[in-house]
C-alpha positions as CSV (number, residue, x, y, z in Angstrom):
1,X,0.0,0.0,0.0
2,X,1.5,3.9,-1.1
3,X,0.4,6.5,0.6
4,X,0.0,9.7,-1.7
5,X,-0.4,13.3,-0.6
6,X,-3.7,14.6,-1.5
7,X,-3.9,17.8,-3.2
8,X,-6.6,20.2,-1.7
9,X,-8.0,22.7,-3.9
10,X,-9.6,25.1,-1.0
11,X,-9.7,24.7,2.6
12,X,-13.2,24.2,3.2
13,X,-13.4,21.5,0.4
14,X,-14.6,18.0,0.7
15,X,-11.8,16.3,0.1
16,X,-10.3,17.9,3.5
17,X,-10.0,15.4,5.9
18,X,-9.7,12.1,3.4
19,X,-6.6,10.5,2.6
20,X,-5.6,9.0,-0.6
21,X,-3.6,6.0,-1.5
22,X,-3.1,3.3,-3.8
23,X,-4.2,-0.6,-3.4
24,X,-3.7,-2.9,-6.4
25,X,-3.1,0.2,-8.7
26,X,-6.6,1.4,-7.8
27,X,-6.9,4.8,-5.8
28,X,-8.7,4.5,-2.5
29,X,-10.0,7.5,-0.5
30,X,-10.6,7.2,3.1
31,X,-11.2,9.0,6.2
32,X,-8.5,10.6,8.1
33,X,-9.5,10.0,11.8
34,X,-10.8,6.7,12.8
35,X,-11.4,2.9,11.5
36,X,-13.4,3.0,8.4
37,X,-16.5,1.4,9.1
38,X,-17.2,0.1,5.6
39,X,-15.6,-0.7,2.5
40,X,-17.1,0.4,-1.3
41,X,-15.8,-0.7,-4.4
42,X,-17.0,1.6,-6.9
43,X,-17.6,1.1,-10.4
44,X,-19.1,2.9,-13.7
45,X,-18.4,3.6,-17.3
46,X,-16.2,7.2,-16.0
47,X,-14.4,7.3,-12.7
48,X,-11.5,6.3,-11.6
49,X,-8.5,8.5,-11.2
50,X,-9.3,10.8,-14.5
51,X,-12.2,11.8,-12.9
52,X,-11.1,12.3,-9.0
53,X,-7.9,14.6,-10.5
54,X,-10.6,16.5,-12.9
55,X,-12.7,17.0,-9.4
56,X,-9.7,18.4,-7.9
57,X,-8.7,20.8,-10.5
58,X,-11.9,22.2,-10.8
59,X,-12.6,20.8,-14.4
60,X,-15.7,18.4,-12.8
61,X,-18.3,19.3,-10.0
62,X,-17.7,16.3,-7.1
63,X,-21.0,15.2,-8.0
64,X,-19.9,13.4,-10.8
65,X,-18.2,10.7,-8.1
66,X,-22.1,9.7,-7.1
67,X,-21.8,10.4,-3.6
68,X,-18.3,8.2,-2.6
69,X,-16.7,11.6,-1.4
70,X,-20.3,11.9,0.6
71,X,-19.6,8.4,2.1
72,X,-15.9,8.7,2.8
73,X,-16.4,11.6,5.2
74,X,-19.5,9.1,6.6
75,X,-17.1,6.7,7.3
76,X,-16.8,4.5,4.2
77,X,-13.2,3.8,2.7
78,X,-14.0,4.1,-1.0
79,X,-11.6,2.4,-4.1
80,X,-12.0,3.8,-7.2
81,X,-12.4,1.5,-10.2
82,X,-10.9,2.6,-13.4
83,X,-13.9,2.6,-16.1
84,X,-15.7,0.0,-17.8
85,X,-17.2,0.4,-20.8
86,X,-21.2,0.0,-21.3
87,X,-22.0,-3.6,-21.4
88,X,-25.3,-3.6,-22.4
89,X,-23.7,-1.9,-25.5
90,X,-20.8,-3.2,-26.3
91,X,-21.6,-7.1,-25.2
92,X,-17.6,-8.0,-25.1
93,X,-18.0,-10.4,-21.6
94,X,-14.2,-11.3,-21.2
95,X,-12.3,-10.0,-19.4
96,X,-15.0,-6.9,-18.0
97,X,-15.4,-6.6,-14.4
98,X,-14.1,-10.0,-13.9
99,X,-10.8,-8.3,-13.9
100,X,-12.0,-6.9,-10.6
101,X,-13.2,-10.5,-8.9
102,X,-9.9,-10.5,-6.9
103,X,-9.7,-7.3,-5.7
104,X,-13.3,-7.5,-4.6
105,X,-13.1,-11.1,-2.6
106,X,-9.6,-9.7,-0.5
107,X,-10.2,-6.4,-0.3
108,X,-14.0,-5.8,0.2
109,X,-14.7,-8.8,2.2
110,X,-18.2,-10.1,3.5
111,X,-19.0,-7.0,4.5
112,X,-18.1,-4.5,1.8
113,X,-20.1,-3.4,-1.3
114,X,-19.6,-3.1,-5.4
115,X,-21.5,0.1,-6.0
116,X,-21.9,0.6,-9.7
117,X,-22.8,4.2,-10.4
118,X,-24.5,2.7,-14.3
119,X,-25.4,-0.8,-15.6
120,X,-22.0,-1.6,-16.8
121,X,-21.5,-4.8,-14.4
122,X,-22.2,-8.5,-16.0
123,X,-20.0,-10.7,-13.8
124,X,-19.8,-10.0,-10.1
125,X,-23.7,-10.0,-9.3
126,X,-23.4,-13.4,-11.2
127,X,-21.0,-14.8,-9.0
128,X,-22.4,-13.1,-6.4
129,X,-25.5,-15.3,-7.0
130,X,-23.3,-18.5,-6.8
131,X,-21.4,-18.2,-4.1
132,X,-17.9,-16.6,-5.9
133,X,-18.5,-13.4,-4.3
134,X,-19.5,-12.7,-0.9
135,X,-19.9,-8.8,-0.7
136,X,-23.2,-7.2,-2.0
137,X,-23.8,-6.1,-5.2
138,X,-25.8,-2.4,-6.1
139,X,-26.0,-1.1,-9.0
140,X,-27.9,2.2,-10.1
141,X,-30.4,2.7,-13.0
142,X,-31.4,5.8,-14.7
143,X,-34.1,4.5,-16.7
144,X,-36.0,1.6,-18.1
145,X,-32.5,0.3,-19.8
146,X,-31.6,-3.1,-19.2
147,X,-29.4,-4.7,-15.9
148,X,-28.1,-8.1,-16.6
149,X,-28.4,-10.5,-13.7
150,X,-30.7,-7.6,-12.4
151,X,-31.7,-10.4,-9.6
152,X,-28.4,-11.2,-8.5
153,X,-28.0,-7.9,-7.0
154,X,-28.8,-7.3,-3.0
155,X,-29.6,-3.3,-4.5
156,X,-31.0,-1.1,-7.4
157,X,-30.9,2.6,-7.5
158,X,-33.4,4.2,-9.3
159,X,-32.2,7.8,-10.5
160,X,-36.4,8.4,-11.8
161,X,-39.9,6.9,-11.0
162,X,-39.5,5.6,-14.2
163,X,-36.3,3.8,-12.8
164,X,-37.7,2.4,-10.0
165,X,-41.1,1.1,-11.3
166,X,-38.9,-0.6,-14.0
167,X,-36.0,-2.1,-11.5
168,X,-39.3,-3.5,-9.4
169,X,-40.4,-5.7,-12.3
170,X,-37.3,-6.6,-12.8
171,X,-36.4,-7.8,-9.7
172,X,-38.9,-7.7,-6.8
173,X,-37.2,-9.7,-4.5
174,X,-34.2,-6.8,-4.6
175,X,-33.9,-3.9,-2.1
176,X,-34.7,-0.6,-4.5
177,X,-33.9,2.8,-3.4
178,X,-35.3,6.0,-5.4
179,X,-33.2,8.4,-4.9
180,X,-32.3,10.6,-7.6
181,X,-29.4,12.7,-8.0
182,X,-28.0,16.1,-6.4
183,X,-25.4,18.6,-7.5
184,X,-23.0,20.0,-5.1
185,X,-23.9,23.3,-4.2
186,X,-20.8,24.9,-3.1
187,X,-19.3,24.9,-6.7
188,X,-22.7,27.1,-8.2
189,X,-22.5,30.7,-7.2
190,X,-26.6,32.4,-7.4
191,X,-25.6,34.8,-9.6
192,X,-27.8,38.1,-11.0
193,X,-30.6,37.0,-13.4
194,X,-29.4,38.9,-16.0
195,X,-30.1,37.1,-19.2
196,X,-28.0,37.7,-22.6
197,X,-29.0,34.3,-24.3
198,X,-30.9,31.1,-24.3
199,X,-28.3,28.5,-24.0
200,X,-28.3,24.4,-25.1
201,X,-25.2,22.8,-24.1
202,X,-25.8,19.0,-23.8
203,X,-25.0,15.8,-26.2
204,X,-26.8,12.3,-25.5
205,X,-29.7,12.0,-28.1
206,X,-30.3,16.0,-28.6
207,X,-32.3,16.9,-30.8
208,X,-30.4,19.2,-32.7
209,X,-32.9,19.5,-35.6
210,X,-35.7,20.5,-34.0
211,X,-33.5,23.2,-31.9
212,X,-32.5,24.2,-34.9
213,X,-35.8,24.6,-36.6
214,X,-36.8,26.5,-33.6
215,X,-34.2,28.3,-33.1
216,X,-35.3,30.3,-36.8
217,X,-38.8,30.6,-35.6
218,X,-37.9,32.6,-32.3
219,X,-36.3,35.9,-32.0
220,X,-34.4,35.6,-29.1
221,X,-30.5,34.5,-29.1
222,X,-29.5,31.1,-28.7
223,X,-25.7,29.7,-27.5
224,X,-25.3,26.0,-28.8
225,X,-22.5,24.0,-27.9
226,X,-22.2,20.8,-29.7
227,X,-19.7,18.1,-30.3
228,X,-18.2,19.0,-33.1
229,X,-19.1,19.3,-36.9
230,X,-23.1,18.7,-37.5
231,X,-23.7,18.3,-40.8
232,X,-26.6,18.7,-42.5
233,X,-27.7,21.4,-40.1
234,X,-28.4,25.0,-40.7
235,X,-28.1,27.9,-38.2
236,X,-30.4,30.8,-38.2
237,X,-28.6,34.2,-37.6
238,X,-29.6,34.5,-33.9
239,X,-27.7,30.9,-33.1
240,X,-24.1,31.2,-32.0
241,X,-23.0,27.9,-32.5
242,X,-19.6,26.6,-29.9
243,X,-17.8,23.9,-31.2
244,X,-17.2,22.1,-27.5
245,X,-15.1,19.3,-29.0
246,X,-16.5,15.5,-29.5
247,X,-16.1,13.3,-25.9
248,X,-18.3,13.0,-22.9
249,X,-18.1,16.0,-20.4
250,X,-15.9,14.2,-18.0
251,X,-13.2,13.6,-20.5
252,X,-10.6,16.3,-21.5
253,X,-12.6,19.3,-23.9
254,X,-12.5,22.6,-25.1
255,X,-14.2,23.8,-22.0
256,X,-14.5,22.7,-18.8
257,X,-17.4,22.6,-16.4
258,X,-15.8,26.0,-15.0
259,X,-16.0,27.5,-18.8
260,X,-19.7,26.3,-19.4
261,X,-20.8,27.5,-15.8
262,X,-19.1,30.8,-16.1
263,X,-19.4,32.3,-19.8
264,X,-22.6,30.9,-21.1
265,X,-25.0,29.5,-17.8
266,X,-24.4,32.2,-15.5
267,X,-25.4,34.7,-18.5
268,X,-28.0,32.6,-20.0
269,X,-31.7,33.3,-20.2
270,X,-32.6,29.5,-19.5
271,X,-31.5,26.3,-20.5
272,X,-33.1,24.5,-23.4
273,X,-33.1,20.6,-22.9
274,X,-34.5,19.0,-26.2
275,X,-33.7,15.6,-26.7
276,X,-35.0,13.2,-29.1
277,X,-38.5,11.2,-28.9
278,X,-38.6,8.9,-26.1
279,X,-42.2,7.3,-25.3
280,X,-40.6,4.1,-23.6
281,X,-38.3,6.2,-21.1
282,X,-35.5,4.3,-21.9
283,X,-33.0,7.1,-21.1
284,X,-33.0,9.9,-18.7
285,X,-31.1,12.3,-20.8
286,X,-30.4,15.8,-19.9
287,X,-30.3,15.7,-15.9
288,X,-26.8,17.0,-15.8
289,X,-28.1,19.8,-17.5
290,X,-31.1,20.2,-15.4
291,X,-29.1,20.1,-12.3
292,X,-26.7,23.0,-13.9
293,X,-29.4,25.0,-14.7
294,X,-31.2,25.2,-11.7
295,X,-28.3,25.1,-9.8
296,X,-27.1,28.7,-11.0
297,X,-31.2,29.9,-10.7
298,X,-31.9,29.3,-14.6
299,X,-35.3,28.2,-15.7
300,X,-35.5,25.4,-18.0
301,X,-37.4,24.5,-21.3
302,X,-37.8,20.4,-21.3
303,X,-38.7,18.0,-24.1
304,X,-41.6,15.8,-22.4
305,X,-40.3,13.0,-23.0
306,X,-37.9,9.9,-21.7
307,X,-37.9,9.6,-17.8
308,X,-36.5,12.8,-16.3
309,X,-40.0,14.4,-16.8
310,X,-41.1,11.0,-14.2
311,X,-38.6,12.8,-11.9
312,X,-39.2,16.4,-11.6
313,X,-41.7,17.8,-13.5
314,X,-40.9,21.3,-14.1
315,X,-44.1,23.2,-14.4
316,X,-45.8,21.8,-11.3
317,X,-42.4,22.9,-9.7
318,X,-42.5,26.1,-11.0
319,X,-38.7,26.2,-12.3
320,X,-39.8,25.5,-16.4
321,X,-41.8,25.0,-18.7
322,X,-42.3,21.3,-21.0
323,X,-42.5,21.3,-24.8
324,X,-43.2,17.9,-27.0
325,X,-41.0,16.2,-28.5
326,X,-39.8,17.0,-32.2
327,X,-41.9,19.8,-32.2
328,X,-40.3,23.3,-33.1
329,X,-43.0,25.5,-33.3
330,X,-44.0,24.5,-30.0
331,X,-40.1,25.2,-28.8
332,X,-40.3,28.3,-30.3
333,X,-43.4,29.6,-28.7
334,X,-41.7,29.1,-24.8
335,X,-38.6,30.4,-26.1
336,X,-40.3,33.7,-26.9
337,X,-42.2,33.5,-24.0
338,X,-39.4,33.2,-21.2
339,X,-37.5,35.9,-23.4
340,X,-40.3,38.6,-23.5
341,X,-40.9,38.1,-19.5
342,X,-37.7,38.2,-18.0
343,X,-39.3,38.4,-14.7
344,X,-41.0,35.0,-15.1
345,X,-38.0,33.9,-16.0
346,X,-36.1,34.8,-13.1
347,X,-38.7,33.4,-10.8
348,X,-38.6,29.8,-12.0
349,X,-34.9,30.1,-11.8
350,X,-35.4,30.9,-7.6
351,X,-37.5,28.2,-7.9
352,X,-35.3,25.8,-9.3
353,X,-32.3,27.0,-7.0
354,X,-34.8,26.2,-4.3
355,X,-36.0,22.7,-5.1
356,X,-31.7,21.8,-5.5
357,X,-31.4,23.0,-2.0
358,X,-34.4,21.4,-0.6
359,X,-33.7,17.8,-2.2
360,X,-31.9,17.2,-5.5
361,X,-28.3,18.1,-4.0
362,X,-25.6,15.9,-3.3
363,X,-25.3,16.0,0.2
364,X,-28.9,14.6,0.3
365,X,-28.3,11.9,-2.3
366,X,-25.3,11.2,-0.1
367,X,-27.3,10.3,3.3
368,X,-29.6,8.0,0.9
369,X,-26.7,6.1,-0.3
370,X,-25.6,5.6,2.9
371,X,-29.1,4.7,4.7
372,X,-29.4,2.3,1.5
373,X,-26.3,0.8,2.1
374,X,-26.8,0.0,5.7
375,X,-29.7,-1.2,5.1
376,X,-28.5,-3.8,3.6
């Protein structure tokens, strides 16, 4: 076991009192006073070190560790799995997490936990169910996608309603916990309402042609940021398009969560989450966004569709307004709206603000986890 210095990036931050090391090549954070009282494994298709360094440089919000700095200072000692890839896409069974079988029988015990932060896990809730593995398995849905071995596993997460009425058909003997998501409020300033643009800045199944579409029909200005080259698309005048770079936004881009937070969401007149048709709320697309948004007191503009609209539905909240899918004039419509009545605007953004601080935050999806956890 090497014991590495852990670099701090402000003296009030959460990674103040944990210490890091290394076990088996995998980074493992832990508390600095006292006997852990439990060990997590965790796993997902980002993580690992690339993500903990982009955490402590400011280039990630701590949120996107799912609650293991939360559990540390609970208690938990927490290794960090380097990513798997999406198995329910990509259907490649050797070696996956089997490379992680030994590490999780010696170092996680009877006692300790596999926390998978997606779906990406096919072999240790198997072996789990036959007797190869004796620590409990949890793994988190967003949506109504699919979990392999789904019964194997002593927990589900359910990120949506639409998450956990799916995980309870799929296994009803299992443990579920609904318990959404939370961003970590002390990286979102509550800046001034003072709106320049409408701003769209996400990637997973956007619908970039009805934005577009829309876009033409409105007359307020709009800040894109897409991966990359979109062809076959046009731009109306009032679109400034950003050219983000391709990649997930945990992996190295042309701006970091810092650049998107500061330039374009702390000056935007509300966030405009369109993603593409979605009647069997396979995905949950867009809730990174959402929790941006309302985070820095935006309003947002959501496509009803998929499962995030099962979660938090944004007009009975009072922080947005819903549009159907695929349908621009629609889009347009609440696009002028919100832009003509900036104070409504800047109301459902105190609104949203509100409802992250009352529940979708993640010092409240933390103390789930952990209540989950002992639970079991």
């Amino acid at each position: 076991m090497h014991m590495l210095q852990t670099t701090k990036p402000s003296s009030d931050s959460i990674l103040d009192n944990v210490v890091e090391y290394k076990e088996r090549r995998l980074v493992v954070l832990s508390p600095a006073a006292g006997r852990p009282r439990r060990r997590v494994l965790y796993v997902n298709s980002y993580g690992g070190t690339g993500v903990l360094e982009q955490v402590k440089e400011g280039r990630l919000p701590p949120h996107h560790l799912w609650g293991c700095l939360q559990l540390v200072q609970k208690g938990y000692e927490v290794a960090l799995a380097e990513p798997l890839p999406h198995f329910y896409l990509h259907r490649n069974p050797l070696p996956h997490d089997m490379t992680l079988l030994m590490f999780a029988r010696s170092w996680l015990g009877r006692e300790g936990i596999v926390y998978c932060g997606h779906n990406v896990l096919y072999w240790l809730p198997f072996l789990r169910a036959i007797g190869g593995l004796r620590c409990a398995v949890v793994s988190l849905l967003f949506a109504r996608e699919p979990l392999d071995f789904a019964r194997s596993h002593q927990g589900i997460i359910a990120l949506t309603r639409a998450a956990a009425d799916h995980a309870k058909k799929l296994a009803p003997n299992v443990r579920i916990a609904h318990l959404g998501w939370g961003a970590d409020l002390s990286v979102y300033p509550k800046p001034t309402y003072r709106p320049e643009a409408f701003f769209s800045s996400g990637i997973a199944v956007r619908d970039f042609d009805t934005l577009s579409l829309a876009a033409a029909r409105c007359s307020q200005r709009i800040a894109v940021i897409v991966p990359g080259t979109l062809e076959n698309l046009r731009w109306s005048d009032n679109v400034a398009v950003i050219d983000g770079g391709s990649g997930w936004s945990f992996q190295q881009k042309r701006l970091s969560f810092c650049d998107i937070r500061d330039q374009y969401h702390a000056r935007s007149s509300g966030s405009l989450i369109v993603v593409k048709p979605d009647p069997a709320e396979r995905i949950a697309c867009g809730f990174t966004e959402m929790l941006d948004a309302m985070a820095m007191a935006r309003p947002v503009v959501l496509t009803r569709t998929g499962a995030l609209p099962t979660e938090i539905d944004v007009e009975k909240e009072g922080c947005g307004l819903f549009v159907p899918p695929g349908d621009p004039d629609a889009l347009a419509k609440e696009i002028d709206y919100l832009g003509r009545h900036p104070d409504v605007g800047e109301a459902m953004g105190r609104k949203g603000r509100e409802l992250i601080e009352r529940h979708y935050n993640i010092e409240r999806y933390g103390d789930g986890l952990h209540a989950f956890f002992e639970s079991l």
